[in-house]
DORO-754244 format. One record per residue (C-alpha): residue in one letter; x, y, z. Coordinates in steps of 0.02 Angstrom, whole numbers, padded with zeros to 5 digits, always signed. Layout:
AXYZ ...
// end
This chain:
X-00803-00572-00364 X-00918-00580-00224 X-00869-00451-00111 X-00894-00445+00081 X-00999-00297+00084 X-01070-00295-00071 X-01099-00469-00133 X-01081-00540-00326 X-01014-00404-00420 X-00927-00392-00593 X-00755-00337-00590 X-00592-00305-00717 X-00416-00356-00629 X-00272-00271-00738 X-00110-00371-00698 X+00061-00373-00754 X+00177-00541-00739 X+00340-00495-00781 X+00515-00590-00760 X+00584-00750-00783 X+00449-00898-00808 X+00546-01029-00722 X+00604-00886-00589 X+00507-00908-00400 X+00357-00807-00389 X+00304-00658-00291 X+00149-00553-00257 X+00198-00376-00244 X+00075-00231-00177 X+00093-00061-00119 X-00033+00070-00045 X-00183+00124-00116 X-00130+00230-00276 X+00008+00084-00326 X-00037-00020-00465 X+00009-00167-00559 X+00179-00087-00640 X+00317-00125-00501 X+00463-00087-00609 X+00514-00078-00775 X+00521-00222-00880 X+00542-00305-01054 X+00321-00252-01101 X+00339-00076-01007 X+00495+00010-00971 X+00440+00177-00895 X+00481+00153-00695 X+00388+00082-00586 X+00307+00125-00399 X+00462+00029-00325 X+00582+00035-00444 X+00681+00086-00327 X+00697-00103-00272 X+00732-00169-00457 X+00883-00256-00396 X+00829-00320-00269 X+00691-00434-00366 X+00792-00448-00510 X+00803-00639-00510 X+00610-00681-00458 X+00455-00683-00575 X+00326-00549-00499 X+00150-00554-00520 X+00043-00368-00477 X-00137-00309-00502 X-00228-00129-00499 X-00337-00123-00359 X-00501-00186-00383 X-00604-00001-00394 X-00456+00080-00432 X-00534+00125-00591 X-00663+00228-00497 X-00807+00122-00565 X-00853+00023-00433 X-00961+00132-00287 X-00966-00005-00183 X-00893-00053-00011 X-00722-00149-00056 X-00629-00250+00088 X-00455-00302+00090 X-00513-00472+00085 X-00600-00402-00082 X-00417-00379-00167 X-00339-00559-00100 X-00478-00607-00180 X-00437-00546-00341 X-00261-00583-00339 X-00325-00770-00313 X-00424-00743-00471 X-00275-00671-00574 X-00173-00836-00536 X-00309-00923-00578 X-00322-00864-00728 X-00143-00880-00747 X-00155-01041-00691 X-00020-01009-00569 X-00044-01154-00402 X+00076-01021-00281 X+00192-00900-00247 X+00347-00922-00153 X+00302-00755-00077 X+00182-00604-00062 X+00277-00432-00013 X+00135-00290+00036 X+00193-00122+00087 X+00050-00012+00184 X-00109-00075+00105 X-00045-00203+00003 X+00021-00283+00171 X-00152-00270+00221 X-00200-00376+00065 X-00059-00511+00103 X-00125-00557+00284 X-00287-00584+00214 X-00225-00691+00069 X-00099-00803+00182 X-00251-00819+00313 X-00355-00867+00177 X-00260-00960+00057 X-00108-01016+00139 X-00084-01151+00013 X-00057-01011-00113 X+00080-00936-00048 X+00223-00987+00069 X+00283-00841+00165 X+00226-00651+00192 X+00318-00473+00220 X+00227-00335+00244 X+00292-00178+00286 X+00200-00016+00373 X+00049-00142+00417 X-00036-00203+00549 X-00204-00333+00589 X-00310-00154+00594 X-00321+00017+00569 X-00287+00102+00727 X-00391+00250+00779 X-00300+00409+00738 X-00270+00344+00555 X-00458+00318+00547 X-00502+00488+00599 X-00369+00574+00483 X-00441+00473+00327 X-00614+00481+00367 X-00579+00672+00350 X-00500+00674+00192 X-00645+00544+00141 X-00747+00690+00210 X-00643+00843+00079 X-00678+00726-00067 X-00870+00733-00036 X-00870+00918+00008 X-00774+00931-00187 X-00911+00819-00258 X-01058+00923-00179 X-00975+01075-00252 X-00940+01011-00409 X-00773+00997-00397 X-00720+00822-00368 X-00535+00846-00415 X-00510+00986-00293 X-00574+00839-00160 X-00469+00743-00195 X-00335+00858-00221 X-00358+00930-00037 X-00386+00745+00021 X-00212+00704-00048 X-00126+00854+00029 X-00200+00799+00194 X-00150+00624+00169 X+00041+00661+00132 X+00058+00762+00293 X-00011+00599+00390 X+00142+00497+00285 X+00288+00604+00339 X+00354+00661+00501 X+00339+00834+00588 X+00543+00810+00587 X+00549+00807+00407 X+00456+00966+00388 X+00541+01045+00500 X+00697+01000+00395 X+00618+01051+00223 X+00486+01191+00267 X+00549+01307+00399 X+00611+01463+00286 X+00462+01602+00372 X+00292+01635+00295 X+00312+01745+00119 X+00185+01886+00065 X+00112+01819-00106 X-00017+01924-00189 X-00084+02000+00007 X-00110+01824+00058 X+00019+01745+00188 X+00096+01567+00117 X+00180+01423+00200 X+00351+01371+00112 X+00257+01188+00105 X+00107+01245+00024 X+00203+01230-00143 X+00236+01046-00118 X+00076+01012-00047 X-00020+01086-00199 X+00088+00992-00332 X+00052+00813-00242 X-00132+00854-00245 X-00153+00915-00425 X-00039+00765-00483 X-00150+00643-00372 X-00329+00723-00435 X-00256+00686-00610 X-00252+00515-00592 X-00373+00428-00472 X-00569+00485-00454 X-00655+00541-00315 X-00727+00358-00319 X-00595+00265-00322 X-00507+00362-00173 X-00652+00367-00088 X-00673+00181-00081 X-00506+00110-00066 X-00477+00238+00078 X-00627+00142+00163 X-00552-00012+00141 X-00377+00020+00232 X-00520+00058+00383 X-00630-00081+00361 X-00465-00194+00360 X-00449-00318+00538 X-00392-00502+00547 X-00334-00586+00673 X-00157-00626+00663 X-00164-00809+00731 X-00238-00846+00555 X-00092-00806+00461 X+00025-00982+00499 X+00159-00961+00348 X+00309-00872+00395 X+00283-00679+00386 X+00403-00541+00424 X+00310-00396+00487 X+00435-00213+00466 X+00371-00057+00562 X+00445+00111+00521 X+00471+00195+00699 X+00434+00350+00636 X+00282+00282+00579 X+00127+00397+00642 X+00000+00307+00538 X+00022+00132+00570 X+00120+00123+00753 X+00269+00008+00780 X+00193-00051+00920 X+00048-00129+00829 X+00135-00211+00704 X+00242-00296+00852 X+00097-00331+00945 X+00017-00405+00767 X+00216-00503+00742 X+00179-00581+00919 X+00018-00646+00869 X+00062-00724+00689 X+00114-00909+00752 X+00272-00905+00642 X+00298-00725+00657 X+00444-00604+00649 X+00466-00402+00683 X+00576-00300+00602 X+00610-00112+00621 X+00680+00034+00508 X+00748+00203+00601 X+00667+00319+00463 X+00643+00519+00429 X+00510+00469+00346 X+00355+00406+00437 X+00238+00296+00329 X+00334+00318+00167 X+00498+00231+00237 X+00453+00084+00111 X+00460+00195-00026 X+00615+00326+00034 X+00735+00211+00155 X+00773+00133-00022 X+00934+00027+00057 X+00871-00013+00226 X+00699-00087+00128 X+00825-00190-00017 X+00916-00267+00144 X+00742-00322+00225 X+00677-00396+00084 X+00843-00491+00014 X+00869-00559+00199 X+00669-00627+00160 X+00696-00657+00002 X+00856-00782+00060 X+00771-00857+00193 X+00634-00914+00064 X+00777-01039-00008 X+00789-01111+00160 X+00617-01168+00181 X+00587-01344+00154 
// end
């Protein structure tokens, strides 16, 4: 691929294409640490990062890819752009013309405005949920300091415990301070003359299970890429559905409206959600609704 930043550079794209051959087509993506196993299927039957939503593409053919430096091997500067790139590739390869559909949550949703703005004849409509045209501010500064606990871990010689503390910090940024309050507000315990938070438990399980599977590399990069993502939303002229979680403290509602607006054939849809940034992945109902509504409007288009 020849990336953006980093011009010609050798790459592997794992992929899965799973479902029905003559079924309709679609490109699914989540955030950073999904991968190409959505659900289960005939070739893999452990569960996938959205199995939750099974059903929901039961009868459609679905196409997925590991990030491209997922694998940690790549040190290099990797746009969003980057990834629609690759997903191009993969159908190449496949030699699959288009997609009825690519469905992005978080930075996956990213990936599908680039794609559609890019190479609209490739597919013919675009959700994305928990995305907008650019990172805003705030969500910079919180993963530019986790980007920053990952290089303190390297430095020490402890990359896991980087990423480990860069994970912790990213999960708070997901969820809402209502949902804590809900889970986490038994008091502060004594353990071993050292005062702990009834969260700390939680906090320190998603980190060690997160350092176990993605490199200081890989999180390092892709976190840089949800920043370096912007495009301008008049470029993306297929029908999208852009869904904001209200609760959402990463990726405002307000931009992906103001995003929505902008798309020429553009639509905004919102979720009332406990859960901030991980609505796509908790609000398991409200998010099977969204998507079968898109899903049926699909058989309407021309």
């Amino acid at each position: 691929l020849n990336l953006v930043h980093a011009g010609p550079s050798a790459v592997v794209i794992p992929y899965e294409l799973t479902g029905n051959a003559t079924a309709p087509l679609l490109l699914v993506a989540g955030g950073i640490s999904a991968g190409r196993h959505v659900i289960a299927n005939a070739d893999d039957d452990s569960d996938g990062w959205w199995q939750s939503q099974s059903g929901t593409f039961d009868s459609h053919r679905l196409l997925a890819i590991d990030w491209v430096g997922a694998d940690g091997t790549l040190d290099r500067p990797i746009d969003p752009s980057d990834q629609a790139a690759a997903f191009i590739a993969t159908m190449d390869h496949l030699r699959l013309k288009a997609a009825a559909a690519f469905v992005g949550a978080s930075y996956g949703g990213m990936v599908g405005m680039h794609l559609a703005a890019t190479a609209p004849e490739r597919v013919r409509a675009l959700l994305t949920i928990s995305a907008a045209d650019q990172a805003h501010p705030f969500a910079t500064a919180l993963r530019a300091t986790q980007r920053q606990a990952i290089e303190l871990g390297e430095r020490l010689g402890e990359p896991s415990a980087g990423v480990a503390l860069a994970r912790k910090l990213a999960i708070i940024s997901y969820r809402t301070p209502q949902e804590f309050a809900d889970r986490f507000s038994a008091p502060m315990t004594i353990d071993h003359g050292r005062a702990q938070a009834t969260c700390e438990s939680y906090l320190n399980h998603m980190g060690r299970r997160h350092s176990e599977r993605m490199t200081a590399v890989a999180y390092r990069r892709l976190s840089e890429s949800i920043d370096l993502h912007r495009i301008d939303p008049a470029l993306i002229t297929i029908p999208s559905t852009f869904v904001a979680a209200l609760s959402d403290q990463l990726v405002p509602s307000e931009d992906i409206e103001s995003c929505a607006r902008a798309a020429p054939d553009g639509r905004f849809v919102t979720i009332p959600s406990l859960y901030g940034h991980d609505a796509s992945l908790k609000e398991e109902a409200a998010v099977a609704q969204i998507i079968s509504t898109f899903l049926n409007s699909l058989e309407k288009q021309p």
